[in-house]
C-alpha positions in Angstrom: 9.9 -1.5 22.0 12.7 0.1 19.6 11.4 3.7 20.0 10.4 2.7 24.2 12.3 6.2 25.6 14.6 3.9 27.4 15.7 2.1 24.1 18.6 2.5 22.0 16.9 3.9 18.9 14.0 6.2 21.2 16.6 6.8 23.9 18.7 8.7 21.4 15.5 10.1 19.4 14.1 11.5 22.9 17.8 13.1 24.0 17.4 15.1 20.2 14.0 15.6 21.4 12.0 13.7 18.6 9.1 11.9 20.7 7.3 9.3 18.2 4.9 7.1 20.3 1.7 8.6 20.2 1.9 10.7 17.5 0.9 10.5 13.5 4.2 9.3 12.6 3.8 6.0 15.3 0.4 5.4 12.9 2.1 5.3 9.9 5.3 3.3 11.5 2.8 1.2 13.0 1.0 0.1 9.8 4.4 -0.1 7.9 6.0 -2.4 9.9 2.7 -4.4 9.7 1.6 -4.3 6.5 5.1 -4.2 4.7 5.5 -8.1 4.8 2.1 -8.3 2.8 3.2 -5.6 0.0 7.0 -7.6 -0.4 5.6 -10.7 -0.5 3.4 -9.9 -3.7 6.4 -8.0 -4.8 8.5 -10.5 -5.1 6.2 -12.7 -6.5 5.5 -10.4 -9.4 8.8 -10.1 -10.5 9.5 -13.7 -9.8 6.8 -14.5 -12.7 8.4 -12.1 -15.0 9.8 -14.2 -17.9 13.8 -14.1 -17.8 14.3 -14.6 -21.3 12.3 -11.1 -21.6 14.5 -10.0 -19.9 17.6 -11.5 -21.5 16.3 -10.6 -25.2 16.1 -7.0 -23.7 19.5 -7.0 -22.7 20.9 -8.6 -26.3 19.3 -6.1 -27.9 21.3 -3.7 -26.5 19.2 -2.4 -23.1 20.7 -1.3 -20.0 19.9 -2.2 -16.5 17.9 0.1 -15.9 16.2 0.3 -18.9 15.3 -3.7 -19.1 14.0 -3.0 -15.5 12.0 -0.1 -16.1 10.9 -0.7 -19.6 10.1 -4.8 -19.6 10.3 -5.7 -15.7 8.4 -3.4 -14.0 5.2 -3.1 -17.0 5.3 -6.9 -16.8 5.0 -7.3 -12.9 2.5 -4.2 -13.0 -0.5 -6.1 -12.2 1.1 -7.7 -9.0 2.6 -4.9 -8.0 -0.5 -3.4 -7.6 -2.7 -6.6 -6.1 -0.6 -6.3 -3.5 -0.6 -3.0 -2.8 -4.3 -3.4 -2.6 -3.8 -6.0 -0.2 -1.6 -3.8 1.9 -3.5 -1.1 1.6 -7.0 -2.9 2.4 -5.5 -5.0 5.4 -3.8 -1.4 6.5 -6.5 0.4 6.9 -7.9 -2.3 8.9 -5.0 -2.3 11.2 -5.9 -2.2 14.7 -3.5 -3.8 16.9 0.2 -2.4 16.3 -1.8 0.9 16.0 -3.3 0.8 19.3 -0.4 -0.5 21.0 2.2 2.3 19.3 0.7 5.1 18.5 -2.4 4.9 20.8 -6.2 6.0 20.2 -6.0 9.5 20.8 -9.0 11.0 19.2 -8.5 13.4 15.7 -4.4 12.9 16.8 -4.3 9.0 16.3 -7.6 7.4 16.1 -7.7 5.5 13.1 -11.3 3.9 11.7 -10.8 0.8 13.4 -10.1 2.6 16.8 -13.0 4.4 16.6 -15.5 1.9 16.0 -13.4 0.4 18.7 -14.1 3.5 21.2 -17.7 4.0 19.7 -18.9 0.8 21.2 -18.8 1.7 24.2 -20.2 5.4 24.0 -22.9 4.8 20.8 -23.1 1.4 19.4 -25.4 3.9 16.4 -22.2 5.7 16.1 -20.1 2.4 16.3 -22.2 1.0 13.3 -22.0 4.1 10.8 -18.5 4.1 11.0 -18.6 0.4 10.3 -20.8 0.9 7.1 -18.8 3.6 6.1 -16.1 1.2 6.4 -17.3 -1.0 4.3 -18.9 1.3 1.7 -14.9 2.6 1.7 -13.7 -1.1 0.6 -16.4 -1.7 -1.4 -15.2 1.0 -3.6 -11.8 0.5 -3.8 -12.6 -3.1 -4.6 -14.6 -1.4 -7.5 -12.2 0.5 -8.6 -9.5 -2.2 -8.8 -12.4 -4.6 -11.1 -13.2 -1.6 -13.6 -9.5 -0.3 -13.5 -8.1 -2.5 -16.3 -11.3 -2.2 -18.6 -10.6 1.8 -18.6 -6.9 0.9 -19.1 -8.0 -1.5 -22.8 -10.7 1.1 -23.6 -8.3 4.4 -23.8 -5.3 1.8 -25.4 -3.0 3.5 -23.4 -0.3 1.1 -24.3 2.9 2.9 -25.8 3.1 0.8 -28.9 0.3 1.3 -31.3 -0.3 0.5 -34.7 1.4 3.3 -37.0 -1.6 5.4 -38.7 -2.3 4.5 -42.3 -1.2 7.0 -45.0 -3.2 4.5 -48.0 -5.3 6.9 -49.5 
């Protein structure tokens, strides 16, 4: 409703001659505005669980704000940050409603998965199922990804403080 051409924010997007619904950019606003409680939820909740006195004993020893937050905060609320980015990212792709409501199902301008299984239905319930399965297959991987992700992250030891080499000899 606040981008309706008769609203305060569209009216004056429309007089500079900026249309939004129905477009690509009414997708992604769509699925923001949507999905963005899920990701700040989990956000906060990651850095919530961060330890203060981490934090504190980064700050007596001399670190900056935004060093203690970049350096100890953000590596320790990592793994939350990025659960919920999954979950945003999973639940957004699935997003039908706002979608179809704002930006419309215009077909290779707007149509998102979801909408075309939606549309597909009707026309080829064959069609309708493939893109279903290749919905799933989509997920299936991602969720793969996200189990085998931290293994590859302990098997290349990619964390910054490792064990000086030994010069015995």
């Amino acid at each position: 409703a606040a981008f309706g051409r008769y609203q305060l924010l569209g009216g004056t997007l429309h007089a500079l001659g900026i249309s939004i619904g129905f477009t690509q950019a009414a997708v992604v606003l769509a699925v923001a505005f949507v999905e963005s409680p899920f990701y700040v939820r989990g956000a906060v909740a990651a850095f919530e669980a961060v330890d203060a006195d981490l934090l504190a004993a980064a700050r007596t020893l001399g670190a900056g704000p935004e060093r203690v937050f970049f350096r100890v905060a953000l590596p320790l609320a990592a793994g939350g940050l990025a659960a919920s980015s999954a979950l945003a990212l999973a639940r957004g792709l699935g997003e039908f409603g706002a979608t179809i409501i704002f930006a419309g199902s215009l077909q290779g301008v707007t149509q998102t998965l979801p909408l075309a299984i939606y549309a597909q239905f009707e026309a080829s319930f064959d069609v309708a199922l493939a893109i279903g399965t290749l919905f799933v297959l989509v997920g299936a991987a991602l969720l793969l990804v996200l189990k085998i992700a931290p293994a590859w992250a302990r098997f290349a030891s990619i964390s910054p403080y490792r064990p000086a080499a030994s010069t015995s000899g």
